[in-house]
Structure formats: structure tokens, C-alpha cells
N, C-alpha and C positions, 0 to 999 in steps of 0.2 A: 558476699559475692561481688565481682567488681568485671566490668565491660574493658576490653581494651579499645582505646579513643586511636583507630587506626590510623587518623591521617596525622597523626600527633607520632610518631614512630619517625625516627631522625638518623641516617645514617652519615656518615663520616663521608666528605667529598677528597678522593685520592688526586683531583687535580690543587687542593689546596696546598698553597707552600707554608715550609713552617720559617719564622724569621730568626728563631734562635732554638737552636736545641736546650739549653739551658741560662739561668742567671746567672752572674758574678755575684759573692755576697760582699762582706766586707771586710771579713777575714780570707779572702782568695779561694775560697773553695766555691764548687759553683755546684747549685743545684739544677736537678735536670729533672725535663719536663716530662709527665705521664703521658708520653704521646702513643696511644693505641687507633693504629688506623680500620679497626675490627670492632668499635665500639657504638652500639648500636644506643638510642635512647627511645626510653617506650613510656609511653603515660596510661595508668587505668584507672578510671573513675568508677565509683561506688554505685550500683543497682539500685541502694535502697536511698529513696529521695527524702527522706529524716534523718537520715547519717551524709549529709554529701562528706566526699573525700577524696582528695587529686592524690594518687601516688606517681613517682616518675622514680623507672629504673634506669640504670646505662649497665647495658649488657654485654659483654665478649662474645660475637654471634660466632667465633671458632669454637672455644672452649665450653659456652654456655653461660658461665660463670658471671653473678652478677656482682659488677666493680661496685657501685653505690645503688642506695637506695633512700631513698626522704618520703615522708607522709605529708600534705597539708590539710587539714581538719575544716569544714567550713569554707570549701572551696569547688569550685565548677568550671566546667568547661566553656567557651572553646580554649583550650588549652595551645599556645605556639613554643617552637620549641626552636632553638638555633645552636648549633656546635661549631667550636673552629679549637685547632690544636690542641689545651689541655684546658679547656674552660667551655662550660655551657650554660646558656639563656634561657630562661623558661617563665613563660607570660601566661599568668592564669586569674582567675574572679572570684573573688569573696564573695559571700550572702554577705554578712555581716553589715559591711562598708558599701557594697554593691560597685567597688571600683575593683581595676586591673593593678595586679602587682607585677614586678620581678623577681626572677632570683636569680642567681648565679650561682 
């Protein structure tokens, strides 16, 4: 059973600009960026306090459809979460270490 950490729920800002639609590689083709301005990011934490567990989805709030999904084991809230173009931030607490990690 898992809670959803509501104010951890991250929508996509439509006044951000994007600086490049895509890279150059090195062979001249250029790869292009997953840029979904629809993509919602939701974090739910585990009920039961002998299993902690942070999961974070990134959602399609048109389609429903969930883009990714990650599990971390051993980990707690407060959970913060930041998004810009095609990459996202997520700051959360081990037991273990009892410090703040990142991810990207």
C-alpha cells in the first residue's frame, strides 16, 4: 500500500523556454530531445514503516500513460522534485546513511 506524497507532484512550467530542441552528435545527426510539455511527475511513499520505499512516476496527464518509473528501497520523504525540458531532479533521504541524495 503506498500514500501519494501530494505536494511532491511536479508539473511542467509552459512559460519555460527550451534552448535547443535537439544535440549535434559527432557524426552530424542530431538527436532530439523528449520534450513532453504534458508530463506530470508524482512521488508515493510506502504505508508500511518496516518496508520504507520512495517510488517516482512521470506521467502523460493527457494520455495517462506512465513515461518512467524508479523504485528506491530504503528511503523517505520529504521528498523535492524539480523538472526543466527533458531532464528531472529528485532529492530524497535514506535510513541507512540518514543523508539527502539526488537523482536525475
Amino acid at each position: 500500500m503506498c500514500s501519494i506524497i501530494t505536494d511532491s507532484c511536479y508539473i511542467y512550467s509552459h512559460a519555460e523556454h527550451v534552448s535547443a530542441q535537439g544535440d549535434v552528435l559527432a557524426d552530424r545527426s542530431v538527436q532530439y530531445k523528449y520534450l513532453n510539455p504534458n508530463l506530470v511527475g508524482v512521488v508515493t511513499e510506502s504505508a508500511d514503516p518496516t518496508r520504507p520505499l520512495v517510488t517516482v512516476y512521470l506521467v502523460d496527464s493527457v494520455s495517462g500513460a506512465i513515461v518512467y518509473h524508479t523504485s528506491h528501497k530504503n528511503a523517505l520523504g520529504p521528498v523535492h522534485m524539480t523538472h526543466s525540458e527533458n531532464w528531472i531532479v529528485v532529492r530524497m533521504r535514506y535510513i541507512i546513511s540518514s543523508h539527502f541524495y539526488f537523482f536525475v
